[in-house]
PDB file with SEQRES, HELIX, SHEET and CRYST1 records, atoms N, CA, C and O in Angstrom:
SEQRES   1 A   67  UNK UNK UNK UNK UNK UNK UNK UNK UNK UNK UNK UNK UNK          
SEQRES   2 A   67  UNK UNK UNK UNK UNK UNK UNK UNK UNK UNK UNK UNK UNK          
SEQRES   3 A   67  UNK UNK UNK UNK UNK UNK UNK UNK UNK UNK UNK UNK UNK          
SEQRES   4 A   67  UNK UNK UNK UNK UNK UNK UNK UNK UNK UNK UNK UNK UNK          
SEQRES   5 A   67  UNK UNK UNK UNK UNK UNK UNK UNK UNK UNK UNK UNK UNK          
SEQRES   6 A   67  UNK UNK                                                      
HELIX    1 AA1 UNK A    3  UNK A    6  1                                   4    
HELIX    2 AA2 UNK A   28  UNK A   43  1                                  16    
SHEET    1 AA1 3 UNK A  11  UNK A  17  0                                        
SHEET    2 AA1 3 UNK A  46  UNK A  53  1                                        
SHEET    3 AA1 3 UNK A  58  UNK A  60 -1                                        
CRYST1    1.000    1.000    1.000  90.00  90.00  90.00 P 1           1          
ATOM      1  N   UNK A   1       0.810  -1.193   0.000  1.00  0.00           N  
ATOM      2  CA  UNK A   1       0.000   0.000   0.000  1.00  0.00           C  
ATOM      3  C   UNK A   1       0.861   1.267   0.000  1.00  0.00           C  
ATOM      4  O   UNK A   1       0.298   2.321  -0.294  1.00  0.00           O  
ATOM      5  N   UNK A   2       2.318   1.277   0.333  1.00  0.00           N  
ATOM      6  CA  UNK A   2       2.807   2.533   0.617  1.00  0.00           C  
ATOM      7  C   UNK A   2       3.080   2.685  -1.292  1.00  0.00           C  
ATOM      8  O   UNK A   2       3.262   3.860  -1.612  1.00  0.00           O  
ATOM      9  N   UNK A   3       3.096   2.290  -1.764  1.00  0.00           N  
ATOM     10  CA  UNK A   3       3.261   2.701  -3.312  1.00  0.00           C  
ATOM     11  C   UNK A   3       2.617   3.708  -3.463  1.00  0.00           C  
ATOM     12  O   UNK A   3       3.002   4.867  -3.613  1.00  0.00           O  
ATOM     13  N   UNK A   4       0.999   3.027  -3.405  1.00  0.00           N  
ATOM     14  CA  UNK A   4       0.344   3.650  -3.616  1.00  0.00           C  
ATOM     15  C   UNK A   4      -0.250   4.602  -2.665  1.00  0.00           C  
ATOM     16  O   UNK A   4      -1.376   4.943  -3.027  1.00  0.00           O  
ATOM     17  N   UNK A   5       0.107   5.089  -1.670  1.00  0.00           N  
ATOM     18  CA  UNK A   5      -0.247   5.872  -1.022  1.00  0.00           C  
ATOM     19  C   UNK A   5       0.660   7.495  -1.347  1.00  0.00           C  
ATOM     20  O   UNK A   5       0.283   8.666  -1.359  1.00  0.00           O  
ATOM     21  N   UNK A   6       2.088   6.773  -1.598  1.00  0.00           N  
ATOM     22  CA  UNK A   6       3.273   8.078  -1.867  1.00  0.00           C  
ATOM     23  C   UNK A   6       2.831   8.560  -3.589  1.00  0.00           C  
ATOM     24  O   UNK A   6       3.033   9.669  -4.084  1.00  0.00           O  
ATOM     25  N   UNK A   7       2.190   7.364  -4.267  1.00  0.00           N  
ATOM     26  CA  UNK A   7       1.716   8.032  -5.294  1.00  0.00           C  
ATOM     27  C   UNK A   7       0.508   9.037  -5.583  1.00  0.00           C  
ATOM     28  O   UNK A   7       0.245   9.725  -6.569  1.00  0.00           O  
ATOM     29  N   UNK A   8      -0.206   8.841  -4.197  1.00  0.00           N  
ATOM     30  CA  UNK A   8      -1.681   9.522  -4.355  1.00  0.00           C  
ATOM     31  C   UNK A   8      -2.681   8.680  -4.979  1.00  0.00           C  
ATOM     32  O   UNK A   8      -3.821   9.130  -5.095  1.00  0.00           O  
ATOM     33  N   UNK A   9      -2.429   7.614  -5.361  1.00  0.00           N  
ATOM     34  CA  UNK A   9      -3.222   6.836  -5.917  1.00  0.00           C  
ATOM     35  C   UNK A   9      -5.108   6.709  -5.469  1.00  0.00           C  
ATOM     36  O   UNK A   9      -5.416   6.352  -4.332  1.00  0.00           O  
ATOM     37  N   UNK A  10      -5.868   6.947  -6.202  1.00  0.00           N  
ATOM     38  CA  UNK A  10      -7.079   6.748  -6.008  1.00  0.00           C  
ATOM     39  C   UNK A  10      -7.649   4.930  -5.883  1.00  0.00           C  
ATOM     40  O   UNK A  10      -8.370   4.252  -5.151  1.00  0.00           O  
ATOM     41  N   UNK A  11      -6.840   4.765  -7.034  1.00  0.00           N  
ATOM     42  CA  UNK A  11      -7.488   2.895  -6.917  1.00  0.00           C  
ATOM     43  C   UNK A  11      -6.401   2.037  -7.718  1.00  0.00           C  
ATOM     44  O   UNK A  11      -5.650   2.562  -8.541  1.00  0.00           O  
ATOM     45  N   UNK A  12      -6.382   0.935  -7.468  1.00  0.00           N  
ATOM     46  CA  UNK A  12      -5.189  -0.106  -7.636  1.00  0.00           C  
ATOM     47  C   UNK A  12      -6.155  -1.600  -8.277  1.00  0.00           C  
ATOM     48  O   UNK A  12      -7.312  -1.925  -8.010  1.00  0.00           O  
ATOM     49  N   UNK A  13      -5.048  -2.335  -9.272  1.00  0.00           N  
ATOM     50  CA  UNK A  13      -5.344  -3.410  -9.038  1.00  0.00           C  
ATOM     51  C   UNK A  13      -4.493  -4.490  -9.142  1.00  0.00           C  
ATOM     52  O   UNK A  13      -3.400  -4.313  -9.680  1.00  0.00           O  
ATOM     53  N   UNK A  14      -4.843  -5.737  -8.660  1.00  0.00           N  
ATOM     54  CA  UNK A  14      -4.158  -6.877  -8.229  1.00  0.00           C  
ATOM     55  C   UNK A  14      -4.436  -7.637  -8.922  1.00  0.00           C  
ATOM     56  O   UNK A  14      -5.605  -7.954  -9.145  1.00  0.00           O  
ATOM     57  N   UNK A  15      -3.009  -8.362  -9.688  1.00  0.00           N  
ATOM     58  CA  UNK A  15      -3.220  -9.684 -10.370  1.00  0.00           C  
ATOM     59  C   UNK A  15      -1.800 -10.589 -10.069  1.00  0.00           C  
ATOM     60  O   UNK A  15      -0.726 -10.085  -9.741  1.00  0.00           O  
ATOM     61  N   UNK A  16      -2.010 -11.776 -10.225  1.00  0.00           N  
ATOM     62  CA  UNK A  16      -0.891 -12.637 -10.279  1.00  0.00           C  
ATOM     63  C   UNK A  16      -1.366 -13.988 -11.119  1.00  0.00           C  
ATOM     64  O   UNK A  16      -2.451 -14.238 -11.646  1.00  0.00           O  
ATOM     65  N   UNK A  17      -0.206 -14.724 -11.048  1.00  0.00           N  
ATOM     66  CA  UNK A  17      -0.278 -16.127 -12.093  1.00  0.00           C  
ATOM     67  C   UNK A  17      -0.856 -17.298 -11.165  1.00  0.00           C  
ATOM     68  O   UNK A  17      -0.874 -17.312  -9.934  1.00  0.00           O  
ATOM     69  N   UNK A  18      -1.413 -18.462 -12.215  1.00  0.00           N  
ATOM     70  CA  UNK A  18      -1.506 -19.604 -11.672  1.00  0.00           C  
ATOM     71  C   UNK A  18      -0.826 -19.945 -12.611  1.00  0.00           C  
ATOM     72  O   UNK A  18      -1.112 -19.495 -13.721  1.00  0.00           O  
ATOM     73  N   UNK A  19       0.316 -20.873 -12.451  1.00  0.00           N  
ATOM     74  CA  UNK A  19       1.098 -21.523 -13.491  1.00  0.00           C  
ATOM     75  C   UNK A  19       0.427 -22.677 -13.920  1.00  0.00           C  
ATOM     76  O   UNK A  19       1.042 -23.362 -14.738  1.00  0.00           O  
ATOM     77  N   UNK A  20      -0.977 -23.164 -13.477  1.00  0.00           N  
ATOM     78  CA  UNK A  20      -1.479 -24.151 -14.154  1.00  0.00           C  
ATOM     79  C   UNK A  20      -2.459 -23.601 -14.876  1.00  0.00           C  
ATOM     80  O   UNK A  20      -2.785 -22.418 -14.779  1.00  0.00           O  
ATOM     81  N   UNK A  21      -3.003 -24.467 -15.672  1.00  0.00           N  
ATOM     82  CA  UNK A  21      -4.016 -23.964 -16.406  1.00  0.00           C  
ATOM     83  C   UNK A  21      -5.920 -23.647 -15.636  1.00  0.00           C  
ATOM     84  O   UNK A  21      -6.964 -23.219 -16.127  1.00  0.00           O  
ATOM     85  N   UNK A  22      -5.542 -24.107 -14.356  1.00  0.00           N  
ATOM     86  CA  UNK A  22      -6.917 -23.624 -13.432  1.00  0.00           C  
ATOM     87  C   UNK A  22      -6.627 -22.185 -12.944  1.00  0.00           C  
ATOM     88  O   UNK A  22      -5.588 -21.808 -12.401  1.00  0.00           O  
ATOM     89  N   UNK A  23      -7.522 -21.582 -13.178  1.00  0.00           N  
ATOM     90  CA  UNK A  23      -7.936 -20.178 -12.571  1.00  0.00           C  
ATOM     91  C   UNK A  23      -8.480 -20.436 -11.283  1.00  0.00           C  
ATOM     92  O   UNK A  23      -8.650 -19.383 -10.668  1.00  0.00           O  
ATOM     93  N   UNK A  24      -8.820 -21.463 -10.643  1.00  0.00           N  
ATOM     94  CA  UNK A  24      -9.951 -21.015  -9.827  1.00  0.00           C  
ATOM     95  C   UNK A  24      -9.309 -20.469  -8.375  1.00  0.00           C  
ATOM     96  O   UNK A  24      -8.404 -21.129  -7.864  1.00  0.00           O  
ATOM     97  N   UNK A  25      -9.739 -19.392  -7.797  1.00  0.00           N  
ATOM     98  CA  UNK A  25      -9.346 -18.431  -7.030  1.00  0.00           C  
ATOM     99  C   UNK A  25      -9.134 -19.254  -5.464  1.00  0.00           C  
ATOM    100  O   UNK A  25      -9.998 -19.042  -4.614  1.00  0.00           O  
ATOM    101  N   UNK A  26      -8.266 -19.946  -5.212  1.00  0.00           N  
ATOM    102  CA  UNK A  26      -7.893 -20.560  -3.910  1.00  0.00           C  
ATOM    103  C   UNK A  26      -8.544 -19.818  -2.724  1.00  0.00           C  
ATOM    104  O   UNK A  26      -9.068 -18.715  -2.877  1.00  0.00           O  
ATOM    105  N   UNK A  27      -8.500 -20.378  -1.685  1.00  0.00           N  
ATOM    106  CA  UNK A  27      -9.223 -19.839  -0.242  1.00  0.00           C  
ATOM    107  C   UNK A  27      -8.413 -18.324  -0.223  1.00  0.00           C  
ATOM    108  O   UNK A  27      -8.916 -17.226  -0.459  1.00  0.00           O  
ATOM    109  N   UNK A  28      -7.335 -18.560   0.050  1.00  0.00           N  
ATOM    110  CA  UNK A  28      -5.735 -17.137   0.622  1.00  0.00           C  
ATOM    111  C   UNK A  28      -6.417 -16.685  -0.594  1.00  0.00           C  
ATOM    112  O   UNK A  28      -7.587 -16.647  -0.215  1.00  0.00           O  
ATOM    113  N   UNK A  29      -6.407 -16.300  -1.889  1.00  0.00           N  
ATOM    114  CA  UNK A  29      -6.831 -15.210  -2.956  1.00  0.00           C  
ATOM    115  C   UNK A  29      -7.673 -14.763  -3.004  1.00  0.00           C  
ATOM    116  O   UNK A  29      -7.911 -13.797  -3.729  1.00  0.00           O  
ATOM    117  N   UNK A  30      -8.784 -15.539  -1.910  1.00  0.00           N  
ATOM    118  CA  UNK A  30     -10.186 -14.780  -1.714  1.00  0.00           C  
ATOM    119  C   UNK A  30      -9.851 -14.100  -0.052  1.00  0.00           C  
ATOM    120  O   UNK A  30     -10.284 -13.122   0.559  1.00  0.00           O  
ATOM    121  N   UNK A  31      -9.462 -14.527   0.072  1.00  0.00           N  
ATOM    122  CA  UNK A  31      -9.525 -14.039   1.984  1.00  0.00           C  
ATOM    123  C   UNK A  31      -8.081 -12.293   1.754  1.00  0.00           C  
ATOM    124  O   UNK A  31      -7.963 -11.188   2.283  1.00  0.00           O  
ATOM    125  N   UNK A  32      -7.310 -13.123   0.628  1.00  0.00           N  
ATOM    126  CA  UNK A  32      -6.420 -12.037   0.713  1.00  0.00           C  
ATOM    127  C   UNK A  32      -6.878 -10.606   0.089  1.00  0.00           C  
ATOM    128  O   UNK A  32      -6.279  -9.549   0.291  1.00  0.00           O  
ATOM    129  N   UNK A  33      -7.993 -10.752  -0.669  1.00  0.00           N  
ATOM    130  CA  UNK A  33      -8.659 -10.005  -1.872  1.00  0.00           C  
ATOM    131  C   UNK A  33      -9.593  -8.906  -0.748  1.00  0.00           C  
ATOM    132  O   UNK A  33      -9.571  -7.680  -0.854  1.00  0.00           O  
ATOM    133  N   UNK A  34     -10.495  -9.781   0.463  1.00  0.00           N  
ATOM    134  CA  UNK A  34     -10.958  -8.660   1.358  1.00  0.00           C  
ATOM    135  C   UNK A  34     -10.262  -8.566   1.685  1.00  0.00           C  
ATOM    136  O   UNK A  34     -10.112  -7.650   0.877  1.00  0.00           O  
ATOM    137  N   UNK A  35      -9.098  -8.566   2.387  1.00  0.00           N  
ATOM    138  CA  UNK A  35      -8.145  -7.795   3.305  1.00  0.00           C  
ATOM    139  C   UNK A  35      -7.671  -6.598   2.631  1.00  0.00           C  
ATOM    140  O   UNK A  35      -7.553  -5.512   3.200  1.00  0.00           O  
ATOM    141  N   UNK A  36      -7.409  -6.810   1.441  1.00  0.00           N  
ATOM    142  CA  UNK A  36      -6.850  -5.676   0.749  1.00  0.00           C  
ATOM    143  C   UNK A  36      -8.357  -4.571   0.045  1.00  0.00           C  
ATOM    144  O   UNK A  36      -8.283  -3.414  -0.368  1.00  0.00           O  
ATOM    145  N   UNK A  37      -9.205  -5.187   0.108  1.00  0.00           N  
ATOM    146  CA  UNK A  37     -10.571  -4.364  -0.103  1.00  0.00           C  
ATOM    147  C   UNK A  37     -10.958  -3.442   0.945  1.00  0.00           C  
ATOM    148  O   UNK A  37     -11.450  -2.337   0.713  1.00  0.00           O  
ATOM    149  N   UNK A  38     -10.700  -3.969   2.258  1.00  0.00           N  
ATOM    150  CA  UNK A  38     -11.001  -3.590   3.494  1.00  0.00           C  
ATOM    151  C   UNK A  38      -9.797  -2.248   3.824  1.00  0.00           C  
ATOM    152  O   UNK A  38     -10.133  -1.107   4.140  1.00  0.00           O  
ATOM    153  N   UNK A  39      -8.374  -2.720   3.658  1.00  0.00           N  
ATOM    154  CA  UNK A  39      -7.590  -1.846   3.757  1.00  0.00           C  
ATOM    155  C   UNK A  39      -7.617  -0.366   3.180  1.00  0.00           C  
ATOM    156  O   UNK A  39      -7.471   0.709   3.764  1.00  0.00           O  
ATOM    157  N   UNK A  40      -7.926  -0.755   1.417  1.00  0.00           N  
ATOM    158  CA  UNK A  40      -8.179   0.258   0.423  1.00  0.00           C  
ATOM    159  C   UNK A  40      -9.768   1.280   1.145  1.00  0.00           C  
ATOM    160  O   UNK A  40     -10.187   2.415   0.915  1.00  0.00           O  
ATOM    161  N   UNK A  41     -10.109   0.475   1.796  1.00  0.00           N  
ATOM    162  CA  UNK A  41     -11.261   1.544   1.903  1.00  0.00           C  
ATOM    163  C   UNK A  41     -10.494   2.796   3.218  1.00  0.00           C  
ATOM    164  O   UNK A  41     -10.441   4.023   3.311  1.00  0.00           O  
ATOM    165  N   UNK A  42     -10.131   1.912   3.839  1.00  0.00           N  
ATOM    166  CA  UNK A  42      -9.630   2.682   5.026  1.00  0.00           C  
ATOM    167  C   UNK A  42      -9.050   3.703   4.299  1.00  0.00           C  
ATOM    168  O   UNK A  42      -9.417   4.860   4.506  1.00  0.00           O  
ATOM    169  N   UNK A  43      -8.213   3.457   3.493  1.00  0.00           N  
ATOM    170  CA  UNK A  43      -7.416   4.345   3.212  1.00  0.00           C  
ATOM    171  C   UNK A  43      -7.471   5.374   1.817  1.00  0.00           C  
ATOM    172  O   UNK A  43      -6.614   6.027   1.222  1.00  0.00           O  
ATOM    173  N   UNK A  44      -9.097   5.131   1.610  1.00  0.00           N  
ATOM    174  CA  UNK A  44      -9.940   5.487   0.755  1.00  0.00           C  
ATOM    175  C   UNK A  44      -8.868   5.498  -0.968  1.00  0.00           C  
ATOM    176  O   UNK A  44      -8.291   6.468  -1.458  1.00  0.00           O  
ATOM    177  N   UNK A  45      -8.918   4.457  -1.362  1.00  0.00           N  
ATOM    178  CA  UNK A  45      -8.362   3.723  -2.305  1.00  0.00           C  
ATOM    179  C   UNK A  45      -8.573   2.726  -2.359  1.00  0.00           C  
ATOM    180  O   UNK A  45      -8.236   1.815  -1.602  1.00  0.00           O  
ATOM    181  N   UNK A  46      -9.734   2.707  -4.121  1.00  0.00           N  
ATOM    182  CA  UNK A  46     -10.203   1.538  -4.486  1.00  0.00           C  
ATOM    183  C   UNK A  46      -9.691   0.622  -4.764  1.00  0.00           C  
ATOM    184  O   UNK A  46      -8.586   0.815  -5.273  1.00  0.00           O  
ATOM    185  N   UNK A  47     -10.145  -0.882  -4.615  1.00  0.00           N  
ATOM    186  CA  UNK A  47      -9.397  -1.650  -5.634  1.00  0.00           C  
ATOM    187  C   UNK A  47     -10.571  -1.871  -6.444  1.00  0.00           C  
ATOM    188  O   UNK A  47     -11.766  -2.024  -6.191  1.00  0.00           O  
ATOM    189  N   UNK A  48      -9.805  -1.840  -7.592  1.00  0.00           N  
ATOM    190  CA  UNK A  48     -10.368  -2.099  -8.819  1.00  0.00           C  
ATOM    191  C   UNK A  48     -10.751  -3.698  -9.409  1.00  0.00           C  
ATOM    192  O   UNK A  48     -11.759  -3.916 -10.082  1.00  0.00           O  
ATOM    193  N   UNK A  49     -10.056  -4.434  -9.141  1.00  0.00           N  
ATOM    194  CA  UNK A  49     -10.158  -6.217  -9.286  1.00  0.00           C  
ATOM    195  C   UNK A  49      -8.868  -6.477  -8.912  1.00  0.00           C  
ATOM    196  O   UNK A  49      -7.935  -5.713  -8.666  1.00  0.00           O  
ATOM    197  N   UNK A  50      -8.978  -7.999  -8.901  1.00  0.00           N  
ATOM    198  CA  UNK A  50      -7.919  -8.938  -8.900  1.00  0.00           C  
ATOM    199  C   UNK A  50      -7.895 -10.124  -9.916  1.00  0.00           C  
ATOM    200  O   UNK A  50      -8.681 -11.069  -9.871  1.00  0.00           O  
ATOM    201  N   UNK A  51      -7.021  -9.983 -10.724  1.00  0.00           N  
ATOM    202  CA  UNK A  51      -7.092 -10.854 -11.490  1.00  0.00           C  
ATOM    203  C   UNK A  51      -5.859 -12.136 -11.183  1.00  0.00           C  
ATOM    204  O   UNK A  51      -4.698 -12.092 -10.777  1.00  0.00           O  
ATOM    205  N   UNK A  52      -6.783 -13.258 -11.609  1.00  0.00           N  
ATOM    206  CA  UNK A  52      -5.427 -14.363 -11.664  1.00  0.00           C  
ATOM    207  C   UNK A  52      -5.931 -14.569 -12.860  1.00  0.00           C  
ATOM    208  O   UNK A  52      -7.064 -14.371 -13.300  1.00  0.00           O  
ATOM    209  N   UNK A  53      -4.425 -15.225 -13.620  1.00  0.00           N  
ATOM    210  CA  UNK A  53      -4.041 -15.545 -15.021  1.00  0.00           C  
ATOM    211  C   UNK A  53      -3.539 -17.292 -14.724  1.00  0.00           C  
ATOM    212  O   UNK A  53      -2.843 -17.957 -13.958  1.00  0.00           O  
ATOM    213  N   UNK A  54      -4.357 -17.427 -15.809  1.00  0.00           N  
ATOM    214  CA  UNK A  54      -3.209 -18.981 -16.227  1.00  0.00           C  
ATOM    215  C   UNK A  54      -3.153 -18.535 -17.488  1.00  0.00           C  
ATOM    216  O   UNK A  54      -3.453 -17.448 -17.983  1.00  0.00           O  
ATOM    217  N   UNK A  55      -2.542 -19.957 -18.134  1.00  0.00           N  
ATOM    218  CA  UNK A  55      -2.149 -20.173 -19.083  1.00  0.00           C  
ATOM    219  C   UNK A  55      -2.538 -19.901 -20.530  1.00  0.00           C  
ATOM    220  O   UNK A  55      -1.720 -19.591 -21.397  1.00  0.00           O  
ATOM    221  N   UNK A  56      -4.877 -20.149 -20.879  1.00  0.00           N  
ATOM    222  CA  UNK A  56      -4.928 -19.651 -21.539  1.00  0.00           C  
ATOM    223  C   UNK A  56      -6.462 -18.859 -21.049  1.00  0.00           C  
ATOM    224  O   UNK A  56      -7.258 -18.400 -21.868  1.00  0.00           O  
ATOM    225  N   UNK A  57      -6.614 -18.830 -19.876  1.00  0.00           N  
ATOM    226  CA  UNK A  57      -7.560 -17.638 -19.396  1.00  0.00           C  
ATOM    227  C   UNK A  57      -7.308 -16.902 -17.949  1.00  0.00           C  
ATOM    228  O   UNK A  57      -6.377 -17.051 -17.158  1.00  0.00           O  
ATOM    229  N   UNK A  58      -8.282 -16.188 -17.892  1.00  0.00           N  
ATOM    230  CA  UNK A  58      -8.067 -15.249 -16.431  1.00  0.00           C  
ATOM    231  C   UNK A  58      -9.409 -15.759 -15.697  1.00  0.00           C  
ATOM    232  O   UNK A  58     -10.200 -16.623 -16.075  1.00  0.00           O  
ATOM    233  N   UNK A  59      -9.427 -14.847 -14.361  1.00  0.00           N  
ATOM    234  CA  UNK A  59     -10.573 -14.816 -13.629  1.00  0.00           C  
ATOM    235  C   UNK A  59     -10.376 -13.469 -12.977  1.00  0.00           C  
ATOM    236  O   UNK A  59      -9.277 -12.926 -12.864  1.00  0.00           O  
ATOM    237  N   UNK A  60     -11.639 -12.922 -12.514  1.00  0.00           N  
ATOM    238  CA  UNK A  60     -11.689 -11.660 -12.599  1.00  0.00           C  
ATOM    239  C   UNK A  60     -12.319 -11.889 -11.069  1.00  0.00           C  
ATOM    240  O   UNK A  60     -13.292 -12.643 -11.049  1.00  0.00           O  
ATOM    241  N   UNK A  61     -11.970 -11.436 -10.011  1.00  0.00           N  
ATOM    242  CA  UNK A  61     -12.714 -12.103  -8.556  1.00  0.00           C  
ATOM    243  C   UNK A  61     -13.645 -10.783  -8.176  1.00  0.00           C  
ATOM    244  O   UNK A  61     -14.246 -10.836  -7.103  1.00  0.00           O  
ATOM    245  N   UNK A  62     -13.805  -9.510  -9.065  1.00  0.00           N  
ATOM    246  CA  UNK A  62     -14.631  -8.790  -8.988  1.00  0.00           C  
ATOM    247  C   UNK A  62     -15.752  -9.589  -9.677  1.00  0.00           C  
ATOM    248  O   UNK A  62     -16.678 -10.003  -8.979  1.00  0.00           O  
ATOM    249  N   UNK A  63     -15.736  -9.793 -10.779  1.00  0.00           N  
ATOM    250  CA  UNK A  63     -16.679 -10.478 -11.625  1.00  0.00           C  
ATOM    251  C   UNK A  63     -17.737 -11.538 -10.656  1.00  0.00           C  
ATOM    252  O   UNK A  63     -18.960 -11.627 -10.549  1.00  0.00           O  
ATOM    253  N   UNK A  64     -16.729 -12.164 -10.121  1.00  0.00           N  
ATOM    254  CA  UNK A  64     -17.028 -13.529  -9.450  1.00  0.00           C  
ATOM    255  C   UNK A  64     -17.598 -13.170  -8.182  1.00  0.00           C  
ATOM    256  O   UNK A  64     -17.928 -14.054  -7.391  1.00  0.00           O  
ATOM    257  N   UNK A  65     -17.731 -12.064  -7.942  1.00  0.00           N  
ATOM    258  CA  UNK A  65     -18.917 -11.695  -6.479  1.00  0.00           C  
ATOM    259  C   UNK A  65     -18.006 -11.677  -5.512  1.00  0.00           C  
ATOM    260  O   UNK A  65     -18.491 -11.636  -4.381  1.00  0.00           O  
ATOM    261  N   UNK A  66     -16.938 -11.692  -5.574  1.00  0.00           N  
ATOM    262  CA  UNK A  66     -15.762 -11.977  -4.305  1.00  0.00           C  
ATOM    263  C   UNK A  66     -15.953 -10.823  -3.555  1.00  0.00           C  
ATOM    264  O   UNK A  66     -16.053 -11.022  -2.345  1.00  0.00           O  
ATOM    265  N   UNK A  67     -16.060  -9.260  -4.068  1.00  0.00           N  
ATOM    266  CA  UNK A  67     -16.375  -8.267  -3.523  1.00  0.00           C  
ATOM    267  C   UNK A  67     -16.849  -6.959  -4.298  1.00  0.00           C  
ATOM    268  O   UNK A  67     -17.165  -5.950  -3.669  1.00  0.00           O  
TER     269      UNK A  67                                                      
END                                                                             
C-alpha cells in the first residue's frame, strides 16, 4: 500500500499467475482479496479487481462476487 499511497493513488489493481491452467481463485486469494478491499477503503483507495491468469484464461474475482 505505501506505493500507492506516496503516489496519491485513487485505486489499484491486483493480479498474479496460476502456473497451471486452473484459474480457480484458492481460499488465501479470496480471503487475501478482502483484506486488501477492506484496507483500500480505510485508506480510501479503491481496488479495482484482482485478477489471476493462467495459461490460456483469467478470472476476474470482482466479476465472481468476491467483492
Amino acid at each position: 500500500m505505501k506505493p500507492l499511497i506516496l503516489s496519491n493513488a485513487t485505486s489499484f489493481l491486483v493480479g498474479h499467475n496460476h502456473p497451471s491452467t486452473d484459474t480457480t481463485p484458492s481460499q488465501a486469494d479470496i480471503e487475501c482479496t478482502k483484506r486488501l478491499k477492506k484496507v483500500g477503503e480505510l485508506m480510501d483507495i479503491q481496488l479495482r479487481d484482482h485478477l489471476i491468469i493462467g495459461e490460456n484464461s483469467y478470472v476476474s474475482l470482482k466479476e465472481e462476487g468476491v467483492f
